[in-house]
Every structure is written in C-alpha cells, then in structure tokens.
N, C-alpha and C positions, 0 to 999 in steps of 0.2 A: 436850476442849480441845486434842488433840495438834495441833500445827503442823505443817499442808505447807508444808515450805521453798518448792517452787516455786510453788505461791497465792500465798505468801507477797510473791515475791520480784517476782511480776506487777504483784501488787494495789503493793506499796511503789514499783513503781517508775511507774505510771500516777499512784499521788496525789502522788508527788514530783515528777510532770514530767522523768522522765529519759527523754530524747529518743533517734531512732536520730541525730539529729543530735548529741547527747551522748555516743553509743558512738565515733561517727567521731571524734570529737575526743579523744578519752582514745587509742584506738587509735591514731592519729597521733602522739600525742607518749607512748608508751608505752617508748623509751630514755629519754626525759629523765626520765620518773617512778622508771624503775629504775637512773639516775645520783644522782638525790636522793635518791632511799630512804631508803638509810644514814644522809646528814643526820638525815632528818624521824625514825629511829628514836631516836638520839641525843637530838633534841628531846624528843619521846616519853618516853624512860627516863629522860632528866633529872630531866623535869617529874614523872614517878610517881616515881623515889626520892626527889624532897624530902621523901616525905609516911611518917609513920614506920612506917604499918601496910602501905602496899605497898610498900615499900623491904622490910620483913620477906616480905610475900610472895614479892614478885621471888627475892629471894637465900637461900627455904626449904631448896634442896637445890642441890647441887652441880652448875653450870654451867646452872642454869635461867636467868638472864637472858642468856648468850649465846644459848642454845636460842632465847629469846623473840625477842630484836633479829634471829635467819637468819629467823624465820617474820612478824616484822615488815615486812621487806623484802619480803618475798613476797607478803605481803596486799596491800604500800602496792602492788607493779607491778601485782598481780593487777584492783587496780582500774583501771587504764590498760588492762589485755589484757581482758578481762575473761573469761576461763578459756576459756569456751564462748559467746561473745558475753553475757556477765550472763543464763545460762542454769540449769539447772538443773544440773551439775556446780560454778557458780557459787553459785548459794541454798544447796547442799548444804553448801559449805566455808562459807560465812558461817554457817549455822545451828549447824555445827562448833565454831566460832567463840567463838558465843555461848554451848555449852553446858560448853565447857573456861574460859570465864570464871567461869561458875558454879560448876563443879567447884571451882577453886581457892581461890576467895572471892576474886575482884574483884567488889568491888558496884559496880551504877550511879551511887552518890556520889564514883566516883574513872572512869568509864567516861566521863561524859559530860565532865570537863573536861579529861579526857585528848584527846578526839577533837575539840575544840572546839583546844585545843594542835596538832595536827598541822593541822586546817583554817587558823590563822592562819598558823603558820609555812612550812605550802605556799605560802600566799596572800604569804607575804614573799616566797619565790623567783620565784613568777610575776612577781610586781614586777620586783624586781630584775632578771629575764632575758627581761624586755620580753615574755612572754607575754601569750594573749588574756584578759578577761575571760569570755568566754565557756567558755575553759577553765579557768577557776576555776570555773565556775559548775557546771558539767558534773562535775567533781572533789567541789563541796561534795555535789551530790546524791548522787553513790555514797558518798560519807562519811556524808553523815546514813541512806543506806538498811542501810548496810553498821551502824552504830548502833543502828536497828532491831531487828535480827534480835538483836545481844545484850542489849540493852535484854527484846524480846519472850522471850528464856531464860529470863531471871528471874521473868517471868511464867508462862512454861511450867511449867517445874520447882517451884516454887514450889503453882501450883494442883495441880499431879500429886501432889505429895507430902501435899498437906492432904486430895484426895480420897481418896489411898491409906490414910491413915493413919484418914481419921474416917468412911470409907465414905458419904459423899453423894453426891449427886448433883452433878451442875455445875450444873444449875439452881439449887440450893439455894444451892449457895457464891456465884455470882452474887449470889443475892438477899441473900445476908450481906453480902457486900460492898458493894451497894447501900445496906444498910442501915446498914450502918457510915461509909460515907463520907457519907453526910445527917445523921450525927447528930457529926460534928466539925465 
C-alpha cells in the first residue's frame, strides 16, 4: 500500500482538474500569495487554537507554533510557485506534509475544517482585492489536492502499522475493511 507521492500527485491532480492553465495563474499572482500568507496563517492558528486538544498540540513544546506559522507561510506561497512547477520535489514535500501531521496527532477531524478555514478566508481577500474567480478556483484545487496527500497519510500510516503489527496481507485487510464498512 506504500504511496508514490509523484502518482500520487499526477493522478490528484488530473481527477481534480488542475489545469496548466491553473499553474499560470497561481504563478502570476505568487507575491500577492506570499503578501497574505501571514494573514491566512493567523486565520489558520486562530481557528485550530479555539479547539482544546490542538491548541494543546500546537503549544506541546517550546516555540512549535511559531515553527508551525514560518512553515505555514511556506506551504500557503509554495502553492502559488509551485516548488518545481507542482512536480515531484512538490508531491515529495506535501507527502512530508502529511506524514509530520500524522506524527504529531493532528487528525483529519481538525485537518479538514482547518483547510476549509484557509480556502474561505483566501476566498475573502480575493474578494476584497478584486481578484479573478478563476484564481480562486485554481487555489481551491491545490488546496483540496494539497488535503489529499495528508488526508491519504493517515491512510498510509495507518494500513502499514496494522499490516506490520498483525502480518497480513493487504489484500486481507482490504477485505476486512470491506467487510466492516457493509456491516455499519
């Protein structure tokens, strides 16, 4: 079940429709992603410290949510440049990404309304600073693909750890899986 990032990052990004005419446009306005950054990080860390179990993650050790907000800012321009045109030095760090989520214990019950939180409040500044819709659109896909990949950790990590630990096979745990989600 191990993930090639770069399949990975092909396949997500043909079934999301992220266009070269969606690279041109993030590339174009890739100052003004990393003039709002900061904002959208701020947004970001607001919205996960309301919550009392990542607010305790966030600030487990000393100076990790500043850590978090420099590599925030990095991610948000990284999806305007996109590293290596949303190449595979690109899959590589979002697969990154996904597995230092995991590491930490951020689950996908505080991942997805976090990234749902930075797509709106992007979505407010494109407003606000009379940008295209089209570059919303172009932003939400790398947002949801960028999603993906930590979302698909959890899965990763997850099946590796049940197969290591109970020595099956992957076809087996499939069929368990199968089997369990038919009978909820």
């Amino acid at each position: 079940m191990a993930l090639d990032p770069h399949q990975f990052m092909s396949k997500m990004s043909s079934r999301i429709g992220f266009s070269s005419e969606d690279r041109d446009l993030l590339k174009n306005n890739a100052d003004w992603g990393l003039k709002v950054a900061p904002d959208m990080a701020d947004c970001f860390y607001a919205y996960l410290g309301r919550d009392e179990e990542m607010n305790t993650i966030l600030n487990a050790t000393e100076g990790r949510i500043h850590r978090l907000r420099e590599t925030f800012v990095e991610w948000f321009h990284e999806m305007f440049t996109g590293m290596d045109d949303w190449g595979d030095a690109y899959a590589d760090r979002r697969w990154r990404i996904g597995l230092i989520h995991v590491r930490i214990g951020i689950g996908p019950q505080h991942v997805v309304p976090a990234m749902a939180t930075v797509v709106h409040e992007v979505g407010q500044q494109l407003k606000a600073e009379g940008k295209s819709e089209e570059l919303k659109e172009a932003l939400g896909k790398i947002c949801m693909i960028d999603l993906t990949f930590i979302e698909q950790a959890y899965i990763e990590v997850s099946a590796a750890a049940v197969l290591k630990e109970t020595g099956w096979t992957e076809g087996l745990f499939k069929r368990l899986i199968s089997t369990g989600a038919n009978s909820m």
